[in-house]
N, C-alpha and C positions, 0 to 999 in steps of 0.2 A: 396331499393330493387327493380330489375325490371324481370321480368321474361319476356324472350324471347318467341315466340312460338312454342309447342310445342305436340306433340302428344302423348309423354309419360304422362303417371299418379301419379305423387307423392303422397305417402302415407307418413306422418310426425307424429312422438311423440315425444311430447315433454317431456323432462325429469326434465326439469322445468317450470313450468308454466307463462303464457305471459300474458299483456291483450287483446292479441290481436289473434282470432282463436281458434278453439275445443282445448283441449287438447290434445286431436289425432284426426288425419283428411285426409282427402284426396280430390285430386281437379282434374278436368277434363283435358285433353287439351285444349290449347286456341290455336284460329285460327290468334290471332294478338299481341302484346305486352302486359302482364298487371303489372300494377303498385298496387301489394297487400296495403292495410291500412299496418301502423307499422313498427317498427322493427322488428325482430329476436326474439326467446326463445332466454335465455343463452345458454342452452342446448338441444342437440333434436336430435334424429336419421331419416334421411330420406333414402327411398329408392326412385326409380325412373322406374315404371313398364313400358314395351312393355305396348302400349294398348292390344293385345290378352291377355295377360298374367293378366291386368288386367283386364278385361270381368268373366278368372275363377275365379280369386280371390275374388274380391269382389260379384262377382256374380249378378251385375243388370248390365242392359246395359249401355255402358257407355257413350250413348248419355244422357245420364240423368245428366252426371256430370256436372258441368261447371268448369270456372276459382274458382268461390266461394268453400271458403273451406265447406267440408262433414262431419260432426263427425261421425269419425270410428263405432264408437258403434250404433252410429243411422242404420248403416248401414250393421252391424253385428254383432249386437247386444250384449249377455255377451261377443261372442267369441273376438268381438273387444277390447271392454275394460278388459277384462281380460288380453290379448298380450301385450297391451298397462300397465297394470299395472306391469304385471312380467320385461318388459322394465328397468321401472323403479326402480324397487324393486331390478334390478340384480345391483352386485358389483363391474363387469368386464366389459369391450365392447366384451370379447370373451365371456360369456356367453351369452351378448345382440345378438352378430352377433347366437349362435347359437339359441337360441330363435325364432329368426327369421326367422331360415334355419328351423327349424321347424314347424314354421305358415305357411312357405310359401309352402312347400312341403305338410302339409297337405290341403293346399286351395286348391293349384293346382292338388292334386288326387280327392278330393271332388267335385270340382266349376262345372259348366255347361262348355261346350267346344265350342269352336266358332263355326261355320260353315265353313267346310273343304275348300268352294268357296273363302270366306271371307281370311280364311290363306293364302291361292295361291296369291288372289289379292293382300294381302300384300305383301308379302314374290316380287312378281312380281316390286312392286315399290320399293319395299328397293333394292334390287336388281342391278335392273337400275337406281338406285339415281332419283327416281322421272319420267325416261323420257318415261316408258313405255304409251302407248296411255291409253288413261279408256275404247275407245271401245272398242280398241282388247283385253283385260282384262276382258270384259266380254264375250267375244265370246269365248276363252279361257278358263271360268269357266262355262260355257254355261247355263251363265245368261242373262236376258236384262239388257239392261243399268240401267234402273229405277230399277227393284231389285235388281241390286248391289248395288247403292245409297242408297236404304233404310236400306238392311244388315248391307252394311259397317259403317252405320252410327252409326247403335244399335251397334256395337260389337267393333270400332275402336274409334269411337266419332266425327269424320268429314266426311263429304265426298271425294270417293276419290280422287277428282281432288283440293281439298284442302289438303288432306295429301298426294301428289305429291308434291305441291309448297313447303313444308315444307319440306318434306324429302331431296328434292332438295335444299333447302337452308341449310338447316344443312348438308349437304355433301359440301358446300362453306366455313361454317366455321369449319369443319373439316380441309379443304386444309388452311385456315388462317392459325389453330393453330399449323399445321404441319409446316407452314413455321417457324413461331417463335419459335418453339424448336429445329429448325435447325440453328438459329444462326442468329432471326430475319431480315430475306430475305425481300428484299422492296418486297409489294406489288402489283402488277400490275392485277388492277379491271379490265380493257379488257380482258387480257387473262384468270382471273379467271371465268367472266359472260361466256366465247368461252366457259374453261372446263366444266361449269357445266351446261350448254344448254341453256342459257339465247341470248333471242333473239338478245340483245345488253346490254351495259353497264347500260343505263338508265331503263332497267327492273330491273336487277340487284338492283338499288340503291332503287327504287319501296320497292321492297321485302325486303329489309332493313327498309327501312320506318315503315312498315307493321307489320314486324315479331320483332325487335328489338327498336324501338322508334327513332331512328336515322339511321345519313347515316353510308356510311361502314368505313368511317374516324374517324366517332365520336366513334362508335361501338369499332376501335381496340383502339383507345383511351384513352375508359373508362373502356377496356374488366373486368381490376379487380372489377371495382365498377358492371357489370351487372352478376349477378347470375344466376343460376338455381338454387337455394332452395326457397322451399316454404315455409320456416317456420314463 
């Protein structure tokens, strides 16, 4: 199992238990590839949060989190492991999904709410896939540099010229996976580093490195064996 990186927050129950990780858990964004101990649960439901989104839900900063998994409950205490139990207690995956539609809708009216600065700046790089500058982002939420960096970091979990590279790279392998559902289109890494604002091809392969353990050859490769579950 290899998890790429990423800036979203996976939250995972497992519906049967592993030896490996809390029972239910959640784990930070990572700023580079990580390789979790173990296998898989058999069974487990994962979501996969916006960092804002997860800032209300969980409700501590999520610079705190890391790649290491979090036991829910530790973190939220009954309310966690109780969600976590009716999970698995339920009969259906549609009572599970609504289960969930109702943890999540009550965090998210309950939780603390980011800071309005903080949303803009995000919202500003998703936006621009990464290419907007972080000075003018802060000039724009009329912040300094420095306290956007510390903000962002409490309430997103990197900073943001780190969750630039990243967004920017997963908007590369967004255009991958578009190609391949179009009728597996060859490839052409020049033109994809030009699209997605990479200085040259050799940054490109950089960031591959970095964010996925390989290059962008091995990456489409082995795309079925590299996951995004955290379980």
């Amino acid at each position: 199992m290899v998890l790429p990186a990423t800036v979203s927050v996976p939250l995972v129950v497992k519906l049967e238990d592993s030896a490996y990780r809390p029972p239910q858990f959640v784990m930070g964004g990572n700023d580079a590839v990580v390789v979790p101990d173990g296998v898989c649960a058999p069974s487990y439901v994962q979501l996969r949060l916006a960092p804002l989104a997860a800032f209300t839900v969980l409700g501590v900063p999520i610079r705190h989190l890391h790649a290491d998994a979090v036991d829910l409950a530790d973190l939220l205490g009954p309310t966690g492991r109780r969600v976590a139990d009716q999970l698995r207690e339920a009969g259906t995956w549609s009572e599970r999904f609504a289960l969930l539609d109702d943890f999540l809708l009550r965090r998210l009216s309950e939780g603390p709410r980011p800071a309005r600065e903080v949303g803009r700046a995000w919202h500003r790089l998703v936006s621009t896939d990464g290419a907007a500058p972080i000075g003018s982002i802060a000039r724009e939420v009329g912040w300094s540099h420095k306290h956007l960096i510390s903000r962002f970091r409490e309430q997103i979990g990197v900073t943001p010229k780190t969750a630039a590279s990243i967004v920017r790279f997963e908007a590369v392998l967004r255009r991958i996976e578009l190609g391949s559902s179009e009728g597996g289109r060859k490839v052409h890494w020049g033109d994809l580093a030009a699209m997605g604002g990479y200085f040259d091809q050799a940054h490109l392969i950089r960031d591959f490195r970095r964010f996925t353990g390989g290059t962008p050859r091995q990456f489409v490769a082995l795309a079925s064996g590299t996951e995004r579950a955290a379980c």
